[in-house]
C-alpha positions in Angstrom: 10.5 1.5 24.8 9.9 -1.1 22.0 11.4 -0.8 18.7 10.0 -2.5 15.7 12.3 -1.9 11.9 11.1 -3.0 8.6 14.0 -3.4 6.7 11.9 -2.9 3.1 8.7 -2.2 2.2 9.1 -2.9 -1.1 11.6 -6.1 -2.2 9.4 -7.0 -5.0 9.9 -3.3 -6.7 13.6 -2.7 -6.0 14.8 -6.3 -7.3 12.8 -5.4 -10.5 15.4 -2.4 -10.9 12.1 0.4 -9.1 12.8 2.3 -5.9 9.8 4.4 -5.9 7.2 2.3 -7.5 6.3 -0.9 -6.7 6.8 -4.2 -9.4 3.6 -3.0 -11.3 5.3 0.2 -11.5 3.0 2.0 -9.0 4.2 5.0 -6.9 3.6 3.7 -3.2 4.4 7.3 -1.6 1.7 8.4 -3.2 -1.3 5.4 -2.3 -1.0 5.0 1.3 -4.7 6.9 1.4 -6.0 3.8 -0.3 -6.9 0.4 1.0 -6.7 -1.3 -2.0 -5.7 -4.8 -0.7 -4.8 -6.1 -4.0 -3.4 -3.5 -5.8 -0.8 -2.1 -3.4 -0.3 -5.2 -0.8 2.9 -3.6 0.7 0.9 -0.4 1.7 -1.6 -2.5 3.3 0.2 -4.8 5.3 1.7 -2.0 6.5 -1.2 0.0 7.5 -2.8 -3.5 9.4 1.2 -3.8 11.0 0.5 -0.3 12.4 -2.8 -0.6 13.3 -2.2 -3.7 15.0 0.4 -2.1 17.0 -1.4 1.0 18.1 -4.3 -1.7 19.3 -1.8 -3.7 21.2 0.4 -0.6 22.7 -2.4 2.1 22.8 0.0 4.9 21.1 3.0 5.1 19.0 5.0 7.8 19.7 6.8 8.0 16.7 7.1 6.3 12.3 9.6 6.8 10.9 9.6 6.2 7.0 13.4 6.4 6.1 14.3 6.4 2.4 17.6 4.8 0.5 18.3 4.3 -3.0 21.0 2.0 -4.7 23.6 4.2 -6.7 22.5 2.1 -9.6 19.5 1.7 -11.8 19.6 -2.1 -11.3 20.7 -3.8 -8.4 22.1 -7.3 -10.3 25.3 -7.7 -9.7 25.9 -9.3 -13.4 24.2 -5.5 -15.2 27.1 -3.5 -13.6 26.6 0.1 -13.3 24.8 1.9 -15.2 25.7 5.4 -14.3 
């Protein structure tokens, strides 16, 4: 059994203070039915990750798409919280 973890799929939106939206401000839970290369690059990459996987392994028996948000609204040390 082969595991593969992607830590974040979207660094540029949480460092800009978003946990559901990407930098641009762009829900990414709600556009992984598009293939908009250029608009939404982390939904994507990811799609072409997974397909390239499925080509190389022939299934995947399970993706799991685990969630986490930062207590704050910004996660610079310097802003503090913001609770």
């Amino acid at each position: 059994m082969i595991f593969k973890i992607i830590p974040m799929v979207n660094p540029d939106g949480v460092v800009a203070g978003n946990y559901r939206t990407s930098f641009f401000g762009k829900d990414l839970n709600r556009t992984y039915h598009q293939q908009r290369k250029h608009a939404f690059p982390e939904v994507y990459h990811l799609k072409e990750f997974i397909k390239e996987e499925k080509r190389r392994f022939k299934r995947i028996y399970m993706f799991i798409d685990l969630h986490g948000h930062y207590p704050y609204h910004s996660m610079k040390e310097e802003d503090g919280p913001t609770r």
